[in-house]
C-alpha distance (Angstrom), angle and dihedral (degrees) to the residues before:
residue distance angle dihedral
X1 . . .
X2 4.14 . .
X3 3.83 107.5 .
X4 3.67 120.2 -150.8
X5 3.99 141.9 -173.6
X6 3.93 87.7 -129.7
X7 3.02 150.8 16.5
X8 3.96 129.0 -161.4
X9 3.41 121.4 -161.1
X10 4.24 112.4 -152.7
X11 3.51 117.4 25.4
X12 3.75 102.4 -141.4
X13 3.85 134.4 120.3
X14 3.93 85.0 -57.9
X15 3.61 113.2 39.9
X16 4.07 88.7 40.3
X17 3.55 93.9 52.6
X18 3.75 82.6 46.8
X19 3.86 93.1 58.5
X20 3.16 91.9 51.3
X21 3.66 112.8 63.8
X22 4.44 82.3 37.3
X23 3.86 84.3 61.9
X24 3.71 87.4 41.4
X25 3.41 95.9 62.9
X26 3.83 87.9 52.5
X27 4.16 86.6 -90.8
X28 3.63 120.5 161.8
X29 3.81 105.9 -126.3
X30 3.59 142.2 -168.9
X31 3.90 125.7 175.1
X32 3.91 128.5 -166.1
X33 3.79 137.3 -163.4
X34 3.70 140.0 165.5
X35 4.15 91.9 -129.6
X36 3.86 109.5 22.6
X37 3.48 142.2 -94.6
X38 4.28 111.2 -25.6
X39 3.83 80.4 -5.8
X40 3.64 98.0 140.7
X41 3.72 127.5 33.5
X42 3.64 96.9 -23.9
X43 4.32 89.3 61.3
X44 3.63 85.1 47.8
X45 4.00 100.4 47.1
X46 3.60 111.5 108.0
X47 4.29 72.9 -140.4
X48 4.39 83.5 -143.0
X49 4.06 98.5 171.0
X50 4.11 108.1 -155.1
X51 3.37 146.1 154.4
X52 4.07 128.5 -90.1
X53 3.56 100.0 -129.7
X54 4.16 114.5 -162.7
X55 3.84 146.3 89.2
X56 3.34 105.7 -45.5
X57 4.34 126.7 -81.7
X58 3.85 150.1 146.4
X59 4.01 82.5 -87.5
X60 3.67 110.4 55.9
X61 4.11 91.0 31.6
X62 3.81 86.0 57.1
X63 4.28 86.3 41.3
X64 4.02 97.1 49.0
X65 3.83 87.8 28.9
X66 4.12 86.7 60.4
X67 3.90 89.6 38.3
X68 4.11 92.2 61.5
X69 3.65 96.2 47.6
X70 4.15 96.3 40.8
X71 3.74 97.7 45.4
X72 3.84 92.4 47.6
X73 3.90 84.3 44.2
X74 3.72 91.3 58.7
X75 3.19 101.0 46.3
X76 3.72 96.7 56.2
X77 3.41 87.1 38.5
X78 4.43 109.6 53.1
X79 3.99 95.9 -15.3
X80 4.06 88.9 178.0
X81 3.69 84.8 64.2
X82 3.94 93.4 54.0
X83 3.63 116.8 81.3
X84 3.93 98.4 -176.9
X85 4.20 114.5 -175.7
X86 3.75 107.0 123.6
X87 3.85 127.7 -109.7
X88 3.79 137.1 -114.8
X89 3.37 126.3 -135.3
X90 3.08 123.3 -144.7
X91 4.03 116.7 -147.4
X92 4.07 115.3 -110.4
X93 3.53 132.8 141.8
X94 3.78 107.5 -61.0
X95 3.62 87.2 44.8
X96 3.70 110.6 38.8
X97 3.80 118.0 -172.0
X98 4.19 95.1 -92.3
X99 3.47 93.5 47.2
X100 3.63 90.5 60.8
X101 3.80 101.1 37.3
X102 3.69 94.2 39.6
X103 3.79 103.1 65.2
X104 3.45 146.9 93.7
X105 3.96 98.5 -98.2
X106 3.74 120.3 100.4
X107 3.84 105.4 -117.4
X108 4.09 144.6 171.8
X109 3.93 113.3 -137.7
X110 3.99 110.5 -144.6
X111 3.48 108.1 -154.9
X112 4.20 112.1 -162.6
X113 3.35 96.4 -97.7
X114 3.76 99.0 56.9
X115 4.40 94.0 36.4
X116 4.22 75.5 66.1
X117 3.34 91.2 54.1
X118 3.64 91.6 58.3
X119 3.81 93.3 41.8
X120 3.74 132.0 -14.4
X121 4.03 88.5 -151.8
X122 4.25 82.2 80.9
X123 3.93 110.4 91.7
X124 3.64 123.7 -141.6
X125 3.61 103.4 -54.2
X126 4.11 142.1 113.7
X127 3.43 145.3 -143.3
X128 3.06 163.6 144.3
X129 3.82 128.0 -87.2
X130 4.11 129.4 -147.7
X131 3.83 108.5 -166.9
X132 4.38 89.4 -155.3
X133 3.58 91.0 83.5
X134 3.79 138.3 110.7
X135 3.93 150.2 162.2
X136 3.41 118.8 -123.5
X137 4.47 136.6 -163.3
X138 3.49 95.7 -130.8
X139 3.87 99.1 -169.3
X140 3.70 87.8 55.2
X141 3.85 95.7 46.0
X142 3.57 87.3 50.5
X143 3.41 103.7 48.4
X144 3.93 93.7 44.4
X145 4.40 82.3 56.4
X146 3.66 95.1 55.3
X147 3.99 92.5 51.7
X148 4.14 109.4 129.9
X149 3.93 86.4 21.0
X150 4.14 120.0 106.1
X151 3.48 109.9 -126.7
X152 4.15 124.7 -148.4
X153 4.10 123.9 -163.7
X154 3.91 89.0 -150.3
X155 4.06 125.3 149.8
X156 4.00 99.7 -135.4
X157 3.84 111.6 -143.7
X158 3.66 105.2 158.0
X159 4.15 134.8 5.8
X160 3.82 113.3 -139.7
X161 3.64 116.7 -161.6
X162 4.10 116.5 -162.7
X163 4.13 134.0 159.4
X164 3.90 88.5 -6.7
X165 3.76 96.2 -46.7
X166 3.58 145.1 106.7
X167 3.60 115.2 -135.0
X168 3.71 126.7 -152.1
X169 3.66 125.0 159.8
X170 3.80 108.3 -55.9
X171 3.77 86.3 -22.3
X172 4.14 130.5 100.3
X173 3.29 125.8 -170.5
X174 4.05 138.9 -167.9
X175 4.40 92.1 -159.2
X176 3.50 130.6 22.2
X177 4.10 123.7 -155.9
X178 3.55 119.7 -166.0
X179 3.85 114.9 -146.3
X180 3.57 99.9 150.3
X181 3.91 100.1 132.5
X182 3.72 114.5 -158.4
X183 4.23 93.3 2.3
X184 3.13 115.5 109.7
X185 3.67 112.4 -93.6
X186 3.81 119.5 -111.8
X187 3.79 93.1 -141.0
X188 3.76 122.4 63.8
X189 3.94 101.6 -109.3
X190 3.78 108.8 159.4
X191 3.77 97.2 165.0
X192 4.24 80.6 70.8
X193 3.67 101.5 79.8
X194 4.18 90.3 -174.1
X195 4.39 108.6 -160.2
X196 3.97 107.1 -167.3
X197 3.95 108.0 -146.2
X198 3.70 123.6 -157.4
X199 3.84 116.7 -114.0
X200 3.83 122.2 -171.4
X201 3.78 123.6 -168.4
X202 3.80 134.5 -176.7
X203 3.63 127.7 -165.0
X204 3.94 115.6 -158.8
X205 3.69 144.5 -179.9
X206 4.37 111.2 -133.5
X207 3.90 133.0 156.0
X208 4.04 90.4 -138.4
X209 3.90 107.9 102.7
X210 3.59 103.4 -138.3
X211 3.73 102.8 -154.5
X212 3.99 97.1 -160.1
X213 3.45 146.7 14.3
X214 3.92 108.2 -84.5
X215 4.08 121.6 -159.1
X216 3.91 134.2 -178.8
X217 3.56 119.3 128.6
X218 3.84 86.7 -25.2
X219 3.88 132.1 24.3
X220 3.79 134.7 -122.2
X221 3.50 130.5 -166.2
X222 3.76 138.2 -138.6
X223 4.05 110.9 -107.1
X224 3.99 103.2 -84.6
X225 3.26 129.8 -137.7
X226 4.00 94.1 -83.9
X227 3.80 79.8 53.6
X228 3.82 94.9 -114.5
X229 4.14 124.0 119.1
X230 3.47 123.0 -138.1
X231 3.79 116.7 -132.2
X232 4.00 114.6 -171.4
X233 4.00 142.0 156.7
X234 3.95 137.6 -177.0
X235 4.03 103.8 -123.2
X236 3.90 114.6 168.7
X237 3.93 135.5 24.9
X238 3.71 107.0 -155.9
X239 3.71 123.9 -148.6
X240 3.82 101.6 -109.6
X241 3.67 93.3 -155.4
X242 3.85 88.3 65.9
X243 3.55 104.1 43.5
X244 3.76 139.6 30.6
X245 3.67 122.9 -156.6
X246 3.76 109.0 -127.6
X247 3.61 100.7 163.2
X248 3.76 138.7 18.0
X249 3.86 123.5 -74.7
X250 3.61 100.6 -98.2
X251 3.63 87.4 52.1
X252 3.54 94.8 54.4
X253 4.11 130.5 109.0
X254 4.20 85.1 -147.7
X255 3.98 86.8 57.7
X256 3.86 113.4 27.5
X257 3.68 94.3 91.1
X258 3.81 132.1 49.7
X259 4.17 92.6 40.1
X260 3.84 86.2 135.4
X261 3.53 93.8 56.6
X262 3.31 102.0 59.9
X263 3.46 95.7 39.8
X264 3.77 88.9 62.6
X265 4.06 84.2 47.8
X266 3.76 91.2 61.1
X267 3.79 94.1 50.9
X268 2.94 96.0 46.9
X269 3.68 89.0 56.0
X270 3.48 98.6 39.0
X271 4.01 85.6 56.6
X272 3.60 92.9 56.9
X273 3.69 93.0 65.1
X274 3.77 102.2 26.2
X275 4.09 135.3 12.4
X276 3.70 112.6 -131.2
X277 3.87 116.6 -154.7
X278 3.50 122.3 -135.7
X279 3.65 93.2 -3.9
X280 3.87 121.7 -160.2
X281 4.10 122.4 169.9
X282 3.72 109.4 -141.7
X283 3.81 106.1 -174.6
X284 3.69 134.1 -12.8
X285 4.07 131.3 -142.7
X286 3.67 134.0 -153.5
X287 4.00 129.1 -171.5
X288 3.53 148.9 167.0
X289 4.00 122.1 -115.7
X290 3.72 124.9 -149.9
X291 3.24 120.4 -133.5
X292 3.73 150.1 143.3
X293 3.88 130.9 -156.5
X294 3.85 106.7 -87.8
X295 3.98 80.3 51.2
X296 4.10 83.1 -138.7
X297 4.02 107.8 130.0
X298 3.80 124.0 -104.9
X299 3.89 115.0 -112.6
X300 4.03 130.9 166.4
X301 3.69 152.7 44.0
X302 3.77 116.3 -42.7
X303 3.43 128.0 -98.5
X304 3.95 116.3 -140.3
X305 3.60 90.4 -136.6
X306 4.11 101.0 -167.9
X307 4.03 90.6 49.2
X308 3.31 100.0 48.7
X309 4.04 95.9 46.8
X310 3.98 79.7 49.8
X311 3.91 96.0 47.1
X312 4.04 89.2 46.2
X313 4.40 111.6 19.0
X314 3.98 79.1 172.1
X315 3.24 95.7 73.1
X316 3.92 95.5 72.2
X317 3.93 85.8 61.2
X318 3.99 85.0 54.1
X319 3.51 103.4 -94.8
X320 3.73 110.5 168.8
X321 3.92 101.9 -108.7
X322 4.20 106.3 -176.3
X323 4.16 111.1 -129.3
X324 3.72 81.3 -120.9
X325 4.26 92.1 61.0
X326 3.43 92.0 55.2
X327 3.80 136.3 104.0
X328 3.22 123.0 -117.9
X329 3.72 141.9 171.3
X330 3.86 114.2 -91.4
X331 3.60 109.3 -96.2
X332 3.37 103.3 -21.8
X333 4.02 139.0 142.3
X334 3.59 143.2 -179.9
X335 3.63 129.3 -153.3
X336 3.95 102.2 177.8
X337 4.02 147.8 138.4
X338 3.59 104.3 43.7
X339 3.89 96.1 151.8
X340 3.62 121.1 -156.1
X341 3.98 93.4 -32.3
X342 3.86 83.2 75.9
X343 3.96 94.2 144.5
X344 3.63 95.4 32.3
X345 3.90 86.0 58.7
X346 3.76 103.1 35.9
X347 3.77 108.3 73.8
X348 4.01 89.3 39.6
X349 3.54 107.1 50.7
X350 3.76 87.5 31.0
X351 3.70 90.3 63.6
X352 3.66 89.5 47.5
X353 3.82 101.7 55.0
X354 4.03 87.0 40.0
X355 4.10 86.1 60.2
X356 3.78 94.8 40.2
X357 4.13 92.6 56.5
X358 3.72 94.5 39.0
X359 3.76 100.7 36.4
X360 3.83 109.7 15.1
X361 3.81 90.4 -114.1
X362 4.08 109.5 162.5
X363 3.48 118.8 -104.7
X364 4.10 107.9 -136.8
X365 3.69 109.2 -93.8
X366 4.04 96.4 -126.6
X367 4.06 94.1 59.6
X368 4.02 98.2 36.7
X369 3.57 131.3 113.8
X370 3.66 93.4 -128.8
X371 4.08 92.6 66.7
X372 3.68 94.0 61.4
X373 3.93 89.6 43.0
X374 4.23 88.9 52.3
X375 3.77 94.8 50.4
X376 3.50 96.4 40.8
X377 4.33 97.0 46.8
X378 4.19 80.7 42.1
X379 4.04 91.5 51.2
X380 3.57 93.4 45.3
């Protein structure tokens, strides 16, 4: 039986950024997942790092905050997997036209006549352009991040805990992190309200040059260096009270008709913003994105929720209970709901949980594990 420091389970943007700063730091690391390394959600991302445009908040900060440190990370780390030349977005109704010229993010606005200058493929639209943008392989990233780690193709069902260990198979040990995204978790954390979100990407083949990434209520990229461009959308929010996700979307009985469809629903508004020549799709990509109401990411040790209500009842009448009085489960981390920023996130709040288990560092109160557990104990 191998025995390791930790133990990730999921091996997607999160829990193989995860491994990577644990091996770093001269960690011994093993990572497990039921399809394969960025075989869920983080295969299917079309990985499209931008900019959160807007007034300013503890949401985009912690967005364009993420987005410095990950696309500098990449780069040093796989540059031939890091296509880097901004993105316009296009105005629609999440993003109306003051919300993205009136914010704190230094920006470019295209009108028509100059987006033709660049390329008369782009229809009649506008925009504005943020240069702190990339496209990114995501298989490749990920598999470059897990490098010096062992990886297992295992189907978790149930974590066992015994003399200090976690067991798993022919594998021990010392920490466990959950990363498992939409799974369900293998620790009873209520206070974690996980949403999976319906991604769609396309890759194609075209002749147009697409000089930048291009967003509205969908988002293009600029031709790679394989010389495809990635076309991809979020669609549906389920309600994670009536479904669980037990496999990956192309798997799954809510997805495995209708693929055509949507497909045609991505051209179609691709086409609106740009006209790609002799168009062919090669392959499309579905996945699953965590994420929980506040849309904030999930980041800490867990809380066992039942023992600590039991150790302190007053706590639901909003006792002061210190992080330090509480229960938790031995050893044991979660790194989870990153949405569909999945790469922007990783590295970032990767690098954060890595420095709060090795060195005590705080984890920022608005993404930790230990809000949700407060308003929950408090509500209840």
């Amino acid at each position: 039986m191998k025995i390791y420091d930790f133990l990730i389970i999921g091996a997607g943007s999160a829990g193989c950024s995860t491994a990577y700063f644990l091996h770093k730091d001269g960690k011994n690391v093993a990572l497990v997942d039921r399809e394969g390394i960025a075989g869920g959600a983080s295969g299917a991302a079309g990985a499209f790092l931008s900019p959160l445009p807007g007034q300013k908040n503890l949401y985009n900060s912690l967005v364009n905050d993420a987005l410095d440190f990950s696309l500098d990370f990449y780069q040093g780390l796989l540059p031939r997997a890091v296509d880097k030349r901004g993105v316009l977005r296009v105005a629609n109704d999440n993003f109306d036209e003051d919300k993205l010229s009136q914010n704190s993010i230094k920006y470019d606005y295209f009108d028509t006549k100059q987006l033709h200058s660049i390329s008369r493929n782009f229809r009649d639209i506008e925009g504005y352009f943020y240069d702190n943008a990339a496209v990114i392989e995501p298989i490749q990233i990920c598999n470059k991040l897990t490098e010096g780690c062992d990886f297992y193709k295992i189907d978790v069902k149930k974590l066992v805990f015994k003399d200090g260990f976690y067991m798993l198979e022919n594998i021990k040990a010392k920490n466990v992190i959950l990363a498992q995204g939409v799974s369900t978790s293998l620790v009873e954390i209520p206070y974690i309200k996980i949403a999976p979100i319906f991604g769609l990407r396309i890759d194609v083949k075209t002749t147009t040059k697409v000089p930048f990434n291009i967003h509205k209520s969908i988002s293009i990229s600029t031709n790679k260096q394989d010389g495809t461009i990635s076309i991809g959308a979020t669609h549906e929010r389920h309600d994670s009270q009536m479904m669980e996700c037990l496999t990956t979307c192309d798997k799954c009985s809510f997805y495995v008709k209708g693929d055509e469809a949507q497909i045609q629903t991505l051209l179609k508004n691709a086409d609106e913003l740009i006209k790609l020549d002799d168009l062919e799709v090669i392959k499309s990509y579905k996945g699953a994105r965590a994420t929980i109401k506040s849309y904030f990411p999930v980041v800490g040790q867990a809380v066992d929720y039942e023992s600590t209500l039991k150790k302190h009842p007053s706590i639901k009448n909003g006792t002061k209970i210190p992080p330090e009085s509480l229960v938790y489960f031995p050893n044991l981390h979660v790194i989870n709901a990153l949405g569909s920023r999945g790469f922007v996130f990783g590295p970032y709040l990767a690098k954060i949980l890595t420095q709060n288990i090795l060195r005590s560092e705080p984890i920022p109160q608005e993404i930790s594990t230990l809000k949700l557990f407060y308003k929950m104990a408090r509500k209840s």
